[in-house]
N, C-alpha and C positions, 0 to 999 in steps of 0.2 A: 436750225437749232440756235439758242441765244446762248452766246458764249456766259453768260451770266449765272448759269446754273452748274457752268465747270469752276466759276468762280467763288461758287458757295460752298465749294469743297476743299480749296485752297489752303485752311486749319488746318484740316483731317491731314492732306498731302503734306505739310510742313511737320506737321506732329508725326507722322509716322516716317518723314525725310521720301515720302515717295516720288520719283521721277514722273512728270504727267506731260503730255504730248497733246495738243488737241489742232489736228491737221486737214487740210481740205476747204473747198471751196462752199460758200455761200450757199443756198439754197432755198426756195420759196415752194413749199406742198401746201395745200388744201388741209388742214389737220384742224384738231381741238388742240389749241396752245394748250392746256393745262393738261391734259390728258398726256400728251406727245412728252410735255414737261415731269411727267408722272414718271415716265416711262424711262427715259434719263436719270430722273435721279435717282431710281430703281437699281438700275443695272452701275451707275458710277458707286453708290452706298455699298452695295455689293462687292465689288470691285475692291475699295478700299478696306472690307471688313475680311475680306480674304488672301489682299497681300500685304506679304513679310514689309515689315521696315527695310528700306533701302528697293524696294521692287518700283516697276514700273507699270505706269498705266499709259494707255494709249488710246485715243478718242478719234475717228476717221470718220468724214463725211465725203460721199460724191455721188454722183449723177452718173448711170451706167442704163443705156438703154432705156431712160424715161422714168426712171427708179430711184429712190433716193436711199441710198445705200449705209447705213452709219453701224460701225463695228464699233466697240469696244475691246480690249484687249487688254490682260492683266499679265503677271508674273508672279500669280499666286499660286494656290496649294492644289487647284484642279477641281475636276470633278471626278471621281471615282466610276470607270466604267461600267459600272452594274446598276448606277444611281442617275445618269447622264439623261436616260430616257424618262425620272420620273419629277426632275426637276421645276416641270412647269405645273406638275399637278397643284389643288390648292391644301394647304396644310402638310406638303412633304416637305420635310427637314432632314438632306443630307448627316449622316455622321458628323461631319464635321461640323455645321452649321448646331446642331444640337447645344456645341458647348455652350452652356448659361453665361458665360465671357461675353462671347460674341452675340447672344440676344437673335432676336429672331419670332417669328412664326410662322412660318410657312408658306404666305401667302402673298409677297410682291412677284415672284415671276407669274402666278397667276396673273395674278391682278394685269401685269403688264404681258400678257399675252391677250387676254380680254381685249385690252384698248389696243392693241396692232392688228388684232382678228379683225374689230371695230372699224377701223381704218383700210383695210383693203388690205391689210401688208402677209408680212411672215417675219419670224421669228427663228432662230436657229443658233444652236452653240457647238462649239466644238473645244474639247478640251484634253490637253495632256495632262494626267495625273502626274500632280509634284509639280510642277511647270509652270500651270495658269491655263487658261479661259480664254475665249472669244465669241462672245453674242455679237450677232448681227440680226439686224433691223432693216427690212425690205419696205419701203413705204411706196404707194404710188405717188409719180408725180404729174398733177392736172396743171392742164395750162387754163 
């Protein structure tokens, strides 16, 4: 991952006073840089448009049994347990995501489920409503 695309979010995190963390070692996959790039600022754009001023975000990358492992994590509003499973469809908008504030269409986790499907990977979130979120991102890693 190039730290230069946690870099392009750096406004966003200074304007909303958000805490960002982006931890872990190096790594080299076999990927479409822009695609993989897509997919990042997917889940970070999200990330910042669902947490409070003053929350925190947290960006993890590692290597775990040939796998290149990259979680995201927020300290925002969650995802509501009844809407958790329908998140990746294309054109569902959460309640919350609805508000015309926060903008929106429905269709970046598609889209980046598409390009991790693409890539051999998985995709998965887990969230506490009220609390915040964590996608993670399974990619393979080819030597």
């Amino acid at each position: 991952m190039r730290r230069w695309i946690a870099y392009n979010f750096e406004a966003l995190f200074a304007k909303k006073n958000i805490y960002y963390a982006l931890n872990g070692d190096s790594l080299f996959i076999t990927a479409d840089r822009d695609k993989i790039s897509q997919v990042i600022t997917n889940l970070l754009s999200n990330a910042v448009k669902f947490t409070p001023p003053e929350g925190t975000i947290t960006l993890k990358i590692r290597n775990e049994k040939n796998q290149a492992l990259l979680t995201i994590a927020d300290t925002g509003e969650g995802i509501h347990p009844k809407e958790i499973n329908r998140i990746f469809e294309r054109f569902y908008m959460s309640d919350l995501s609805r508000n015309s504030f926060l903008g929106g269409q429905g269709i970046g986790l598609s889209i980046v489920k598409s390009i991790i499907k693409a890539h051999n990977g998985t995709i998965t979130v887990k969230s506490d409503y009220g609390k915040g979120s964590t996608f993670t991102v399974i990619l393979p890693v080819k030597r």
